[in-house]
N, C-alpha and C positions, 0 to 999 in steps of 0.2 A: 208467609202466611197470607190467603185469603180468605176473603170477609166479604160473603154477599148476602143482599137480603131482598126478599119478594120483590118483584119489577124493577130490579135496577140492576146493573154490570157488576162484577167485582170489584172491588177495589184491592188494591195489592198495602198492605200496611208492613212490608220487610223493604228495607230500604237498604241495610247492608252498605258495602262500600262500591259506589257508583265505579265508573270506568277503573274495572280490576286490572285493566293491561297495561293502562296508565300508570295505576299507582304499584305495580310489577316494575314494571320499567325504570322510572325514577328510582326505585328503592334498590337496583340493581346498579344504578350511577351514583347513591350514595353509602353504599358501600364501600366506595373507592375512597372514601373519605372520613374517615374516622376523628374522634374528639381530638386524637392527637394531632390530627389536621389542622383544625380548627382554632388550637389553643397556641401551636406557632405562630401560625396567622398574628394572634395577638399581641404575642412575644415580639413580632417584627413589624406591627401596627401595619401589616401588609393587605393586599386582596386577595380574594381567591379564584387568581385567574384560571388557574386550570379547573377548578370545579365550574366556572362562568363558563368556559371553553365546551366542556364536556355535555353541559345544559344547553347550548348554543346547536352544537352538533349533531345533538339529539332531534333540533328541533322543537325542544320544547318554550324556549322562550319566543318564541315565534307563532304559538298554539292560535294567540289571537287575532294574528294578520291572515285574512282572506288567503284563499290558494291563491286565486289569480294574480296575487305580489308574491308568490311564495312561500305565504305560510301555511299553519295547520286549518285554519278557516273551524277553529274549535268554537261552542261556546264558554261564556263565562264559568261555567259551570265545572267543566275542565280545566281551564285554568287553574281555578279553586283547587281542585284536586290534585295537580301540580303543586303547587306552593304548599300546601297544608304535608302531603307528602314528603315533601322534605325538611320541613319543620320535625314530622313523626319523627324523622328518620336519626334526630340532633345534628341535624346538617343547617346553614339560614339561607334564604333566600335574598336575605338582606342587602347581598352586592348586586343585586339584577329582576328585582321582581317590579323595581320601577318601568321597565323596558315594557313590561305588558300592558298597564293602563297608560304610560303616558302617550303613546304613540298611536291612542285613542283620539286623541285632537286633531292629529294628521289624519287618522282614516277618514273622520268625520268631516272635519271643516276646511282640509286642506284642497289644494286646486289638483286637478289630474297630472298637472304632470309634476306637482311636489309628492304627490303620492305614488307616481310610476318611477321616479327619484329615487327613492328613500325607502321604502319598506321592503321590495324586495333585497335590497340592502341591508338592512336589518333585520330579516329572516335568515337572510346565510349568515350575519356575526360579522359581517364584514362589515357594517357601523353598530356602532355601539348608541344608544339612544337610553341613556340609566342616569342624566341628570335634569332637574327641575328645579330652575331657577323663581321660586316664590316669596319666599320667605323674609322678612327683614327684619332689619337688629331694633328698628324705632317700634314698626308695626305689627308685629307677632302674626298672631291670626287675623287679624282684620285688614284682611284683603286690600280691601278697596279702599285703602288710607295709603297704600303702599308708595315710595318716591324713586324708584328709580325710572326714568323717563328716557322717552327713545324719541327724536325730535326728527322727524322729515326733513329731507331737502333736494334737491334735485338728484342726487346721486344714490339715497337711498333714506336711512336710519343713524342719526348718531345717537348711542347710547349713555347713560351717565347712572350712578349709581350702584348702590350694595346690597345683593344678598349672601343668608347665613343658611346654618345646617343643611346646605347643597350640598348633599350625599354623592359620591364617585363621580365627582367631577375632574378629579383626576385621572379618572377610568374611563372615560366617555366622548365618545366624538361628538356628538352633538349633545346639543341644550335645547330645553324647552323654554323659554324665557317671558314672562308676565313682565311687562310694563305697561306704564304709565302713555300715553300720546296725546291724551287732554287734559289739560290740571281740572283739578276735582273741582275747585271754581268755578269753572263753566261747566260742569254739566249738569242736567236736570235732575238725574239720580246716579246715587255715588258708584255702581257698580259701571256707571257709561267710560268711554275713554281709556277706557284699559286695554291692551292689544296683545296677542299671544305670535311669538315669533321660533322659529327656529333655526338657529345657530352654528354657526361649524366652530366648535373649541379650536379643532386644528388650525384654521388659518386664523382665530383671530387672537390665540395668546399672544402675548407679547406686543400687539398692536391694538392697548387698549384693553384689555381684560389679563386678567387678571386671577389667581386660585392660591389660595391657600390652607393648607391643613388644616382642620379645626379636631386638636384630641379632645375625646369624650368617655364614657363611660363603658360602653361598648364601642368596637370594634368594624363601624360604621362607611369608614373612610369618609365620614362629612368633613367638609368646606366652608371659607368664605370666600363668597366673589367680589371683584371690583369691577366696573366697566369706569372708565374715563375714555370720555371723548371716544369710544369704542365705534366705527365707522360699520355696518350691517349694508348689504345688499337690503332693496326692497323686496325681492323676491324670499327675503327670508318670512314675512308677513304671512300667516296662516290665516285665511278666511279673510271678513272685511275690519278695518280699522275699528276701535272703539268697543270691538265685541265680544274680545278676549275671555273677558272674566266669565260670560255665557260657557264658552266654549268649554274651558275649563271645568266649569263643575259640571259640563256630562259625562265627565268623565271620574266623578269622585264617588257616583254611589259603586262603578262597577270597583273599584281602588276600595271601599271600604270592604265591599266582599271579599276582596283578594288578601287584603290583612289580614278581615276575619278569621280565612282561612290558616292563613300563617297561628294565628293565635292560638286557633283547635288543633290544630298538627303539636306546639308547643305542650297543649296542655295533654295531650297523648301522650308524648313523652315523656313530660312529669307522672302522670299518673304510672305508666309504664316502668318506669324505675323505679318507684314508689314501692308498687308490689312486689317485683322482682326482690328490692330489699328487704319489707318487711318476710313476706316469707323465708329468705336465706338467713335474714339476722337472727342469730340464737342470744338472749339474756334471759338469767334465771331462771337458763332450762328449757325455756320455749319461743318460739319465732315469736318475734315482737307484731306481728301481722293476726295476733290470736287475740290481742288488747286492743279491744274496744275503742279506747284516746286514740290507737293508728287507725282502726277498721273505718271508722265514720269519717272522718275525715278524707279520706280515699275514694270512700264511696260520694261522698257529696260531690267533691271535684268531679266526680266519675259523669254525676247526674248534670251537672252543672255545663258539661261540655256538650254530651248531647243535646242539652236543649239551644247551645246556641249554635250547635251545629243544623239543629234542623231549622232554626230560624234563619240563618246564613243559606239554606238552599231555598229555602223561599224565596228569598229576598234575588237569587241566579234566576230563577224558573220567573219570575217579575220582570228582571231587568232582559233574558231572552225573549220577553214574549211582546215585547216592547211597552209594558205597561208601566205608571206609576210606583217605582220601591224605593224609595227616600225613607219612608220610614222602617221599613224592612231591612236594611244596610244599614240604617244605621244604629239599627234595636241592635242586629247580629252583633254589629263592631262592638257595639256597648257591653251585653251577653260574653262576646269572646275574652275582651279583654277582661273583663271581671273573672270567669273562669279559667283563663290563664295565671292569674296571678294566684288566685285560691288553689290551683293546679302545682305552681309552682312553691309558695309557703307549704303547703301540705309535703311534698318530696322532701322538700329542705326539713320540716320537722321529724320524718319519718327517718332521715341520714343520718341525724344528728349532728355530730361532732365532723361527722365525713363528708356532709355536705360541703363543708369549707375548701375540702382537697381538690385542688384542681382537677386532679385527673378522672374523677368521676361525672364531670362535664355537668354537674346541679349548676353548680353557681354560676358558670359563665350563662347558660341557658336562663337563670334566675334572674340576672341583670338583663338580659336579653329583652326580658318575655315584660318588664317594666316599662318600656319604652311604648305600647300597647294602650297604654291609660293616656297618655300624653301627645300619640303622633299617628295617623297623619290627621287627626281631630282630638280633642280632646275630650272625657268623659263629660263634663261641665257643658259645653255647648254640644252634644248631643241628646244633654236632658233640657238644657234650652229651645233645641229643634223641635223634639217632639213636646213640648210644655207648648210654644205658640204655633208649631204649625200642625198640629196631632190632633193636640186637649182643648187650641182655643184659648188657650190661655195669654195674658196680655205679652206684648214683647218685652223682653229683660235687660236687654242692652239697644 
């Protein structure tokens, strides 16, 4: 549909589904993979390396690295459509959609030839780059309280300390690792002194690091890490000492779009089985999809996603254009999650009694789609963000 009026251009107001060859494609790679895929997976607390494999080959976990390393030299905006894609599709993205934003720090901050290193490398699958060592067991989300410390000395990096819920770390040749290099004592402001490194798991298990299982709720393949006395090359050091924590969050509004995206692919599905069932279900006599209690409920979820999907492309068309979208990323992420969860309740009520059945793939997706409200921000500090740095309003913590 176009919409023009006296002295000005059209404007195009159908937006439809961007890159259709993209999302062709993908849906044609997760076809190979059905719920019964997925729910072994869980049965064997396994990965899914052949669907990683098949992703990898495609090319498309690589969408975001420049050609000139090898990749698709896509924008974020593709990406999105990637991920969200295969969300639709009840397929997760979950064992490898780290690989896209984290390897964001390297493009950006790292030195030429840690970047002629490594990403064409990680555009063929031939390293794996799907673990981010942040998180810890004392300091949750607050960053910049974090202890595990990486101490200089002539040879390089010794490492000490824990992190948690490090996703496919078992899976993954390298790490992204956030320490500490100046106690929070000396420095003027708490985010200084933090340094972002990257890691070969390969040569340094067993020589001071450290991985173990972490079971959860879903089917995550998260981790705890240890480093003790863990000895790192200096050349593992991405950008300059001290300025890690920077580095890092340029890379977290494109990561909230790419969740987002996961989250609206999620909530498609829910919606999408929703109707499929109420229409087929017959009780007294008529498809349960004729009553009202299912019809709104359907529909809301329905409305509820496109709006945070067009806020989620906003927020790409921002971060492409090189402008200010911190609050746009992180409306979407807020929006998505919210609408995935109202996306996924509504199927589950709509199932009823069958939502429960495994083999109908509601519930794992149900537990899935929960993880959204909680990770990789939480709904609480992103009405925090937008309260002091939106509305103006005083700081809360």
């Amino acid at each position: 549909m176009n919409v023009s009026t006296a002295g000005s251009a059209p404007v195009s107001l159908e937006l439809g589904e961007d890159y259709p060859d993209i999302r062709d494609a993908v849906r044609k790679i997760c076809e190979g993979y059905p719920g019964a895929y997925w729910r072994k997976l869980e049965d064997d607390n396994a990965y899914p390396t052949e669907f990683v494999r098949a992703l990898t080959e495609s090319g498309f976990l690589g969408a975001l690295i420049p050609e000139e390393y090898g990749g698709a030299g896509l924008p974020l905006r593709a990406a999105a459509v990637i991920l969200e894609t295969i969300h639709a599709a009840g397929c997760s993205a979950g064992a490898c959609h780290a690989q896209m934003y984290i390897m964001g720090t390297l493009l950006r901050h790292g030195s030429e030839a840690q970047k002629a290193h490594y990403l064409p490398k990680i555009a063929s699958g031939e390293l794996r780059l799907q673990a981010f060592g942040v998180t810890e067991p004392t300091t949750g989300t607050d960053t910049t309280q974090l202890k595990t410390r990486a101490v200089k000395d002539a040879d390089g990096y010794i490492v000490n300390g824990q992190k948690v819920w490090t996703s496919r770390a078992l899976h993954s040749d390298l790490m992204l690792l956030l320490a500490r290099t100046t106690s929070a004592d000396q420095v003027k402001r708490k985010a200084d002194g933090i340094s972002v490194f990257l890691i070969d798991i390969r040569e340094c298990l067993g020589k001071g690091l450290e991985i173990r299982p972490l079971e959860a709720m879903i089917n995550h393949n998260t981790t705890e890490v240890f480093f003790s006395d863990l000895r790192i090359p200096a050349s593992s050091l991405i950008g300059e000492e001290g300025r890690g924590f920077r580095y890092i969050l340029d890379g977290m509004n494109a990561e909230r779009v790419l969740i987002a995206a996961e989250a609206i692919g999620d909530a498609r599905f829910f919606t999408r089985r929703a109707v499929e069932y109420a229409n087929e279900r017959v009780v007294f006599g008529r498809p349960i999809g004729m009553n009202q209690g299912i019809q709104f409920p359907i529909a809301r979820a329905y409305a509820e996603t496109e709006a945070a999907d067009l806020m989620n492309r906003k927020a790409a068309a921002l971060f492409a254009a090189g402008m200010d979208c911190g609050e746009a990323a992180n409306t979407a992420k807020m929006l998505a999650s919210e609408a995935v969860w109202h996306a996924a309740d509504t199927c589950f009520q709509t199932f009823g009694g069958f939502a429960f059945a495994r083999e109908y793939d509601v519930e794992r997706k149900w537990r899935d789609c929960r993880l959204f409200q909680t990770a990789p921000i939480s709904t609480n500090l992103i009405l925090s963000y937008l309260a002091e740095h939106v509305l103006g309003l005083p700081r809360s913590y």
